[in-house]
C-alpha positions in Angstrom: 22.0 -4.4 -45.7 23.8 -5.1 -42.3 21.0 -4.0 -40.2 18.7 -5.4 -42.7 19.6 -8.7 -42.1 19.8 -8.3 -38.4 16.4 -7.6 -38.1 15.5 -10.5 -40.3 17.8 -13.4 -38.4 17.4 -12.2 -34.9 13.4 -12.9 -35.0 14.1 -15.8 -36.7 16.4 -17.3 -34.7 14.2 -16.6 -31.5 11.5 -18.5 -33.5 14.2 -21.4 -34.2 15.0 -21.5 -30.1 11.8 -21.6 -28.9 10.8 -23.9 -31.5 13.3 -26.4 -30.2 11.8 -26.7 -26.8 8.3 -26.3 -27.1 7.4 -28.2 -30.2 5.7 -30.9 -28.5 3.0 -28.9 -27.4 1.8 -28.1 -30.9 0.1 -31.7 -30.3 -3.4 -31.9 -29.0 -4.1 -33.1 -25.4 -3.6 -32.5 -21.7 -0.2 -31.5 -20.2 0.1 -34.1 -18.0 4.1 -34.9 -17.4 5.2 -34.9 -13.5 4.7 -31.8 -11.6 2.5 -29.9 -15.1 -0.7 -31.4 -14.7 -3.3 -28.7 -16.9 -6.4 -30.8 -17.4 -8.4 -29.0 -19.8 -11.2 -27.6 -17.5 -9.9 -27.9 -13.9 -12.1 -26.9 -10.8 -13.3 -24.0 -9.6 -12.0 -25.5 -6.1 -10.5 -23.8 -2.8 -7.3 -25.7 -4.0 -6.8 -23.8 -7.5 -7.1 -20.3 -5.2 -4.4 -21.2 -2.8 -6.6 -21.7 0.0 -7.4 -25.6 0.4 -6.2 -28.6 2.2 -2.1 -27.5 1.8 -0.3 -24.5 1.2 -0.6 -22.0 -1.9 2.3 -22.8 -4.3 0.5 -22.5 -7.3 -1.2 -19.7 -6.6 -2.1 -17.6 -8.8 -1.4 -20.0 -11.4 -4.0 -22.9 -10.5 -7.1 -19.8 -10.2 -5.9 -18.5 -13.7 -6.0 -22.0 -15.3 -9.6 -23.0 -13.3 -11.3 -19.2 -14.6 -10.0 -19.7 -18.1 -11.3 -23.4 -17.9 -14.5 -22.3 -17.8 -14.4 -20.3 -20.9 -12.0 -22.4 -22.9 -9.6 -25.4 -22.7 -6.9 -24.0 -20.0 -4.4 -26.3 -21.8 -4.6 -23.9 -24.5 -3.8 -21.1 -22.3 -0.7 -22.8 -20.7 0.9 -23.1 -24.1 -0.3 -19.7 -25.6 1.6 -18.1 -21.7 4.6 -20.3 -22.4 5.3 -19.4 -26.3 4.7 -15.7 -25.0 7.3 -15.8 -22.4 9.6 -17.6 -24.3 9.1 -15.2 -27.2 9.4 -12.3 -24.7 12.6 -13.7 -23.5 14.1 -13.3 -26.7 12.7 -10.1 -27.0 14.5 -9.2 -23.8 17.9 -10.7 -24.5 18.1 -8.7 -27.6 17.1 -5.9 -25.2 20.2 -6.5 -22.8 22.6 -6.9 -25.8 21.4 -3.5 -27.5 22.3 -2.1 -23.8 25.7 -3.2 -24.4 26.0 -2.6 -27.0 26.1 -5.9 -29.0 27.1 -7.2 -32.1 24.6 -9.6 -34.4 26.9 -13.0 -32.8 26.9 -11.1 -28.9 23.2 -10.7 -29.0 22.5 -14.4 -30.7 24.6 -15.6 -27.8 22.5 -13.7 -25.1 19.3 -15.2 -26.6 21.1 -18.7 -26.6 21.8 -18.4 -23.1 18.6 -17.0 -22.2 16.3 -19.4 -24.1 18.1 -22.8 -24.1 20.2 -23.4 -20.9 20.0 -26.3 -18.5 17.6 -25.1 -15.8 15.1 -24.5 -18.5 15.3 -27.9 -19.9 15.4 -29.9 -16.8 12.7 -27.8 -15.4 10.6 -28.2 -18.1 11.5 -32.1 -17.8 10.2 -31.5 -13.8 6.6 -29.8 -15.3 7.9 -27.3 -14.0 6.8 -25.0 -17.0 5.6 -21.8 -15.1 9.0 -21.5 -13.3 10.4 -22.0 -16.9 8.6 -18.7 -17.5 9.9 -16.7 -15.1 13.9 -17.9 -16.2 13.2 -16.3 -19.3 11.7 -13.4 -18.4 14.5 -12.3 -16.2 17.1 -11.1 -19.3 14.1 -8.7 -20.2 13.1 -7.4 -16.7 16.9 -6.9 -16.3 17.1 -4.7 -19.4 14.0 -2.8 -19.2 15.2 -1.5 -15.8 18.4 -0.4 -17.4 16.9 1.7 -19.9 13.7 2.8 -18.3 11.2 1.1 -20.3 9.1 0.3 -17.1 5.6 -0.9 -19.2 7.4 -3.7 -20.7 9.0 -4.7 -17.2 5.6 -4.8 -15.2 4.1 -6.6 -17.9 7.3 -9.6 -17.9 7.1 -9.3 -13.6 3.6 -10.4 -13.5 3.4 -13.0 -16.1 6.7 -14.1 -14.3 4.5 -14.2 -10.9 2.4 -16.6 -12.3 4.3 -19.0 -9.5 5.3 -17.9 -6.1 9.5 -18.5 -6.8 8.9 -16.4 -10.0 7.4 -13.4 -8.4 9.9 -13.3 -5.6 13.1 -13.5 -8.2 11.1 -11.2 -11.1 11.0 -8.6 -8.1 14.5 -9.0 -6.7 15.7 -8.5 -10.5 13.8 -5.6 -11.1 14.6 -4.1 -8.2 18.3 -4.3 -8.8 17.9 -2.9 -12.1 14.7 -0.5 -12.3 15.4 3.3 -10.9 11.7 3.3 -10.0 11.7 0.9 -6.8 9.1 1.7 -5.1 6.4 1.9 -7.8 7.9 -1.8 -8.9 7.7 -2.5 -4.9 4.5 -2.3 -4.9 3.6 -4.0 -8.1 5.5 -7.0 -7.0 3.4 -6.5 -3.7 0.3 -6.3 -5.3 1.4 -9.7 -7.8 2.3 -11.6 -4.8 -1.0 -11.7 -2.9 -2.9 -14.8 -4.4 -0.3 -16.8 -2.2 0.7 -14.5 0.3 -2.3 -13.7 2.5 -3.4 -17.8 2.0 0.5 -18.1 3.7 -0.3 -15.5 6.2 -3.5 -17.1 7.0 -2.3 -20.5 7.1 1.7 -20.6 7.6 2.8 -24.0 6.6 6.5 -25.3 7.1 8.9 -28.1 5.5 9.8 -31.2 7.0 13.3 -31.3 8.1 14.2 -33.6 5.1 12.6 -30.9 2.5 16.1 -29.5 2.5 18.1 -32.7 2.1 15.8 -34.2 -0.8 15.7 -30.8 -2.9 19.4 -30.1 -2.7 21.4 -29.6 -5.5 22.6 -32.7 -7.8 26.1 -33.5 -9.0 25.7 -34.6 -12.8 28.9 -36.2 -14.2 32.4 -35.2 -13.9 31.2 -31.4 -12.5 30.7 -32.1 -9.3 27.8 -29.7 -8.0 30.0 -26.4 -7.9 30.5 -27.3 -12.1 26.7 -28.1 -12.1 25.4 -25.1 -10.6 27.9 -23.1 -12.7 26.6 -24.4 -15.8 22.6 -23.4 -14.7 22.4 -27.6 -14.0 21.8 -29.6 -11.2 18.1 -30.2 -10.6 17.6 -32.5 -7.5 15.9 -35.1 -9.7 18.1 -37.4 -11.7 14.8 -38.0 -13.7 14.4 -35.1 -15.0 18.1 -34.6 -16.4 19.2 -35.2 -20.2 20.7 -38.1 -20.9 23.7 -35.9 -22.2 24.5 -34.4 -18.9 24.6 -37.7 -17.4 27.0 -38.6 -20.1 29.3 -35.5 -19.2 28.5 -33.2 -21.7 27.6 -31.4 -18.7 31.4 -29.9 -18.6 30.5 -27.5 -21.5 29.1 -25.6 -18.9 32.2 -24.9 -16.8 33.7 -24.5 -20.6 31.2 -21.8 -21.1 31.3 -20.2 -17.2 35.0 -20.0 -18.7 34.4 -18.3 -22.1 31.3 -15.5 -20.1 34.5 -14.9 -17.7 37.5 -14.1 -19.8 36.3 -13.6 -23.2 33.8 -10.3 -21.1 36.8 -9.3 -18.4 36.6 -5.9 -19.7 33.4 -5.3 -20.1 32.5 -6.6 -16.4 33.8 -4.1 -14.9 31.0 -1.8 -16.3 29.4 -0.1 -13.9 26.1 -0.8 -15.9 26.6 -5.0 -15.3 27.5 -4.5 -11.8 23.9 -5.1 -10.2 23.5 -8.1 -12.6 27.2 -9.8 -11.5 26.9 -9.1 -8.0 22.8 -10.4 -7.8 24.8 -13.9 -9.7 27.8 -14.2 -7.7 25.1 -13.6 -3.9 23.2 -16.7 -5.8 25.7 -18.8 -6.2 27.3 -18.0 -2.9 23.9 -18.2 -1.3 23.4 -21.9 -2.8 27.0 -23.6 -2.1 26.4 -22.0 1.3 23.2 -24.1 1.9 24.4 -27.4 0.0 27.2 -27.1 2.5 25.6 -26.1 5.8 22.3 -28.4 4.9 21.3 -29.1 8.7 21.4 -25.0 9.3 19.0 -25.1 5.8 17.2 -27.4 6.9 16.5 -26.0 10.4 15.8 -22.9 8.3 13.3 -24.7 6.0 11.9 -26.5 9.4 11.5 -23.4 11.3 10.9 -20.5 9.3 7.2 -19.6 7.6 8.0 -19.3 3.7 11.6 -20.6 3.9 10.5 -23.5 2.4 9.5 -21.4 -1.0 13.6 -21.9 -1.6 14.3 -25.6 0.2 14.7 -26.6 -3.3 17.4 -24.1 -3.2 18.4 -24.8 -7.3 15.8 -22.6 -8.4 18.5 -20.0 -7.1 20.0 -20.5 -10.4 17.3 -18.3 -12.3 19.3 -15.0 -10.9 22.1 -15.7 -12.7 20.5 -16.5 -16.3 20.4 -12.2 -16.4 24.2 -11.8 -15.9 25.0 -14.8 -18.1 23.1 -13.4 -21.0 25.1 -9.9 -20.4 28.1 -11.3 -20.5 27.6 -12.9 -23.1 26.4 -10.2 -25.3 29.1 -8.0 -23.9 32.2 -10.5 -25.4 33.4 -8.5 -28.7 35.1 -10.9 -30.4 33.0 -12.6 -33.1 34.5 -16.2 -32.5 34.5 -16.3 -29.1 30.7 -15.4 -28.7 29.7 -18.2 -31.4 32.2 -20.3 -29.3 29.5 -19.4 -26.1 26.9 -20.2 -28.5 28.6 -23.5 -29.5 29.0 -24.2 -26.1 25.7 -23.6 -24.7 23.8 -26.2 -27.3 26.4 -29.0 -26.2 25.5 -28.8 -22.6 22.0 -30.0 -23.4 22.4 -31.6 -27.1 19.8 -33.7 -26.8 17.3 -30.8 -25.8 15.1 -31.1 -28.5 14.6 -34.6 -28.3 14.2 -35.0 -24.4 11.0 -32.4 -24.5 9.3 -35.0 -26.2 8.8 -36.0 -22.6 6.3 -33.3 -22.0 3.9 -33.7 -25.2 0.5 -33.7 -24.4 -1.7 -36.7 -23.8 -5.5 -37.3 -24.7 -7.7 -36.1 -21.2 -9.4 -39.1 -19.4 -13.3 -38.6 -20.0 -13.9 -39.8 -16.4 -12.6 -36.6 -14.9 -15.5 -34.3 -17.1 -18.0 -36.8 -15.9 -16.6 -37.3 -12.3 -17.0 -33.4 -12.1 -20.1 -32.9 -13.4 -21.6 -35.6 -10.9 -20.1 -34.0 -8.4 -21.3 -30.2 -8.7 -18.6 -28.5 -6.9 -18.5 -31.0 -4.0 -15.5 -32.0 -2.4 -14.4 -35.4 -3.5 -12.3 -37.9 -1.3 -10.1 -40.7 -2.9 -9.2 -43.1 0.0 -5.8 -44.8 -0.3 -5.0 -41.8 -3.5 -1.7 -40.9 -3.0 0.1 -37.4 -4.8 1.9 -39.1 -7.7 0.6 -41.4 -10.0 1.7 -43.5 -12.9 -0.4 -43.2 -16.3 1.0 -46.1 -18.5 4.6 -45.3 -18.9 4.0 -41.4 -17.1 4.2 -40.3 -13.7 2.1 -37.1 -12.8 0.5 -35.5 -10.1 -2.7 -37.3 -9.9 -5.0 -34.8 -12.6 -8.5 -35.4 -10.7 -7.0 -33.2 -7.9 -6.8 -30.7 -10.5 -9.7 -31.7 -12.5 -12.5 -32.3 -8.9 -12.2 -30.6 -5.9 -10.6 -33.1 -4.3 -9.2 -33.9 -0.4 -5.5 -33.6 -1.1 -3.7 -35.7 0.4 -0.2 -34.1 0.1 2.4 -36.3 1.3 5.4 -36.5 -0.8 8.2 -39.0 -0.7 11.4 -38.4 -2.3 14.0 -41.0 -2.3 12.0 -42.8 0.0 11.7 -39.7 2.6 9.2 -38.0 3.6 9.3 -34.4 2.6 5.6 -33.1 2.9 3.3 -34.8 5.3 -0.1 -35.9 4.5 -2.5 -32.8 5.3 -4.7 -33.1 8.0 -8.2 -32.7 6.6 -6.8 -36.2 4.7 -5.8 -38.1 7.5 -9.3 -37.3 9.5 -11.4 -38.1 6.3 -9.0 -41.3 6.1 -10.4 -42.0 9.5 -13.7 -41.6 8.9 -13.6 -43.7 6.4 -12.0 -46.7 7.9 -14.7 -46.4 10.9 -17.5 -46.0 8.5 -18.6 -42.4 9.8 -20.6 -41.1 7.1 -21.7 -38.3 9.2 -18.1 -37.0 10.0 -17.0 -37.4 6.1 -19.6 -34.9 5.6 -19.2 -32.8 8.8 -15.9 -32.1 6.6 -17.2 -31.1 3.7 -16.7 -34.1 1.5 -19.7 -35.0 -0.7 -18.6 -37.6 -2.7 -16.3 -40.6 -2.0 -14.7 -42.6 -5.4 -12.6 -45.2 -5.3 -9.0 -45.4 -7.7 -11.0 -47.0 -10.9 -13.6 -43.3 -10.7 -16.2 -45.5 -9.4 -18.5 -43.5 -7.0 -18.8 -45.5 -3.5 -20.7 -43.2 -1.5 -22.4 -39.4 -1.4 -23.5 -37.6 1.2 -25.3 -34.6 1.5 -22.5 -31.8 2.1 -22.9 -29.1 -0.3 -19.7 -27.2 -2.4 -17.5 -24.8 -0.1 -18.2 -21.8 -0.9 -17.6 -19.5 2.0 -15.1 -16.6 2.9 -12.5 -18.7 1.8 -13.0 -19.1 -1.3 -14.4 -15.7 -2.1 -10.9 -14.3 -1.4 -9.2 -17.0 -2.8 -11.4 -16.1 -6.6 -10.8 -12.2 -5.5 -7.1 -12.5 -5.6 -6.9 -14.2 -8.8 -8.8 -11.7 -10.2 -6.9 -9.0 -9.0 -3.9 -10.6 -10.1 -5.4 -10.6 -13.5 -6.2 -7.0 -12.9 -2.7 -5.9 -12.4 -1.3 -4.4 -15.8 -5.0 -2.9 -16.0 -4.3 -0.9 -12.9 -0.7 -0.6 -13.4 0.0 0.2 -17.1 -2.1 3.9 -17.3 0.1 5.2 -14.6 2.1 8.6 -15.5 5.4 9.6 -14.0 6.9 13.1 -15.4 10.1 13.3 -17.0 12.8 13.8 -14.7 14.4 17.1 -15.3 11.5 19.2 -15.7 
């Protein structure tokens, strides 16, 4: 009757998590809330494959959404990827706490922690929801390596590599857990490529205030160590819950507390080690940069794909694994329903926040926008990254929705952090001299103003060269890889 009613609450109570963060997106619409910006049939454009105006971060992600888009609306996909990664998680929390060995309240508390921390809620708040993925993924990937069950942990790395941050920590977890490194080696490989040849091809760098505008955040009373500790301290105060800012935050050191002491014993298992050691390099790793932030951001400045971790909170994601494990490993009933306790009142008002994020009706300009333009390469003179829809701020959807000219600059806090990209500035030029023949020399065939109007066309046909041939063939093998992957046989060791 025990076990009967495990197997009943568990899935339930996954159902109840995940419910809590991603009901908004039941509603129809376009995801269209900061940094998300899935427009329901984006462009087949050089951009989407990682290989136009700036550098591939949302590679594969972008090519995905653009391929599905033209089958079906690629919102639809985003939210069926996010309730299966989230329901995945869970899956793999449970999967952790049945590895050690876990009572009904240790594994509840491992889901808790794995589902409905801080860095998934402000993250989500960013639009950051493929990153939000790969947090939850990591429990799983952790677990699966432990016991062997390498299908299931090739299947969470690549939907975790949907985003270039995800596939680099989805790899580093596996590969401190899995006893079949080099096959996972080269399945990390072979789910990194939609961004990594683009970056060999075209290595792009941070400005030296990327480091300094994407550190780590102090949310009150915690101070950052307390923020970090508690999975918090996203670099925008935008995107935090009103709750943290009103110090509910310290449940987090409350609950760092409770992982610690209440799992002493079971720490020092030799089968948490990798998990505990992986957390503590994190945290070191992060403090270390908040601290020394002109060597970080020398290092962001100077070295090709550094910049991947200038917002150096995303370091957090490797120690939602260990967290989880600890807290599936505490014996004592009450204290792991006290971890659960604590881990809803860091972020109380979770539930309410995501209401941020619910999807808005799709501007019928953009459809008709792309159909005039065929492919072509729009310019928007004056457009700028970020723009304000009513009362939301977004990435500005026609770059996702046309092939646009990106333009790329960000400002944070008034800095600079990514300059403008250089096709932008020379189009900008052309335009302000009136050089209709340069505008299409590169490659733009359509010019609209900030209202959708159409000001001018010339006759530069779509890109569609080398370029953008590799940039479709990557995506595709990405898609590929559990097709290619999943038939392999390795013999039983032993025989």
């Amino acid at each position: 009757a025990a076990m009967s009613a495990r197997h009943v609450f568990l899935p339930a109570y996954a159902v109840f998590l995940v419910g809590l963060l991603l009901w908004p997106l039941a509603s129809p619409g376009a995801l269209i809330h900061r940094d998300m910006v899935v427009v329901p049939h984006p462009s087949l454009s050089l951009s989407a494959f990682g290989c136009g105006d700036l550098p591939a971060r949302n590679a594969p992600q972008d090519g995905v959404l653009a391929l599905a888009g033209q089958l079906i609306d690629a919102s639809f996909l985003a939210r069926l990827l996010l309730l299966t990664a989230a329901l995945l998680g869970a899956y793999g929390a449970v999967a952790l706490a049945r590895y050690v060995q876990a009572g009904t309240v240790g594994t509840a508390a491992a889901m808790t922690i794995t589902i409905y921390n801080p860095f998934v809620v402000e993250r989500l708040l960013q639009g950051h929801w493929s990153l939000v993925m790969a947090a939850w993924l990591l429990p799983g990937i952790a677990a699966w390596g432990f016991t062997g069950q390498w299908r299931l942990q090739v299947v969470a790395l690549w939907l975790a590599s949907l985003t270039p941050t995800g596939a680099i920590t989805a790899l580093i977890v596996g590969m401190c857990t899995t006893t079949r490194r080099w096959f996972l080696l080269c399945v990390g490989l072979l789910t990194c490529l939609p961004w990594l040849i683009p970056a060999l091809l075209h290595p792009a760098t941070s400005s030296p205030d990327g480091a300094w505008a994407f550190a780590p955040r102090a949310e009150t009373h915690v101070g950052v160590v307390g923020s970090v500790a508690g999975l918090g301290g996203i670099w925008n105060s935008q995107a935090v819950p009103p709750s943290r800012e009103a110090g509910f935050a310290m449940a987090g050191i409350a609950l760092f507390c409770v992982l610690l002491v209440g799992a002493w014993r079971q720490a020092a298992r030799r089968a948490l080690r990798p998990l505990i050691v992986l957390a503590a390099a994190a945290l070191g790793c992060l403090l270390i940069s908040y601290i020394a932030l002109p060597f970080t951001s020398w290092i962001v400045t100077h070295v090709p794909g550094a910049a991947l971790w200038r917002d150096s909170q995303k370091l957090v994601m490797f120690v939602i694994p260990a967290y989880a494990a600890l807290a599936a490993s505490i014996q004592q009933r009450t204290v792991a329903a006290v971890a659960i306790a604590l881990a809803f009142l860091q972020v109380p008002d979770a539930a309410r926040v995501v209401t941020q994020i619910t999807p808005i009706p799709a501007d019928p300009a953009w459809s008709a926008l792309a159909e005039r333009a065929a492919g072509r390469d729009v310019f928007i003179p004056d457009s700028t990254t970020m723009v304000h829809d009513g009362s939301r701020l977004s990435i500005d959807p026609r770059t996702k929705a046309l092939s646009t000219v990106e333009n790329g600059e960000l400002r944070v806090g008034g800095r600079v952090v990514d300059h403008s990209s250089q096709r932008y500035r020379d189009a900008q030029q052309a335009w302000a001299n009136g050089d209709r023949a340069q505008l299409e020399r590169l490659g733009i065939g359509i010019v609209v103003d900030n209202h959708n109007s159409i000001i001018t066309e010339t006759a530069a046909p779509p890109r569609r060269g080398a370029r953008f041939a590799l940039g479709v063939f990557l995506t595709v093998l990405w898609l590929a890889v559990p097709l290619v992957c999943l038939p392999w046989r390795f013999r039983q060791r032993g025989k």
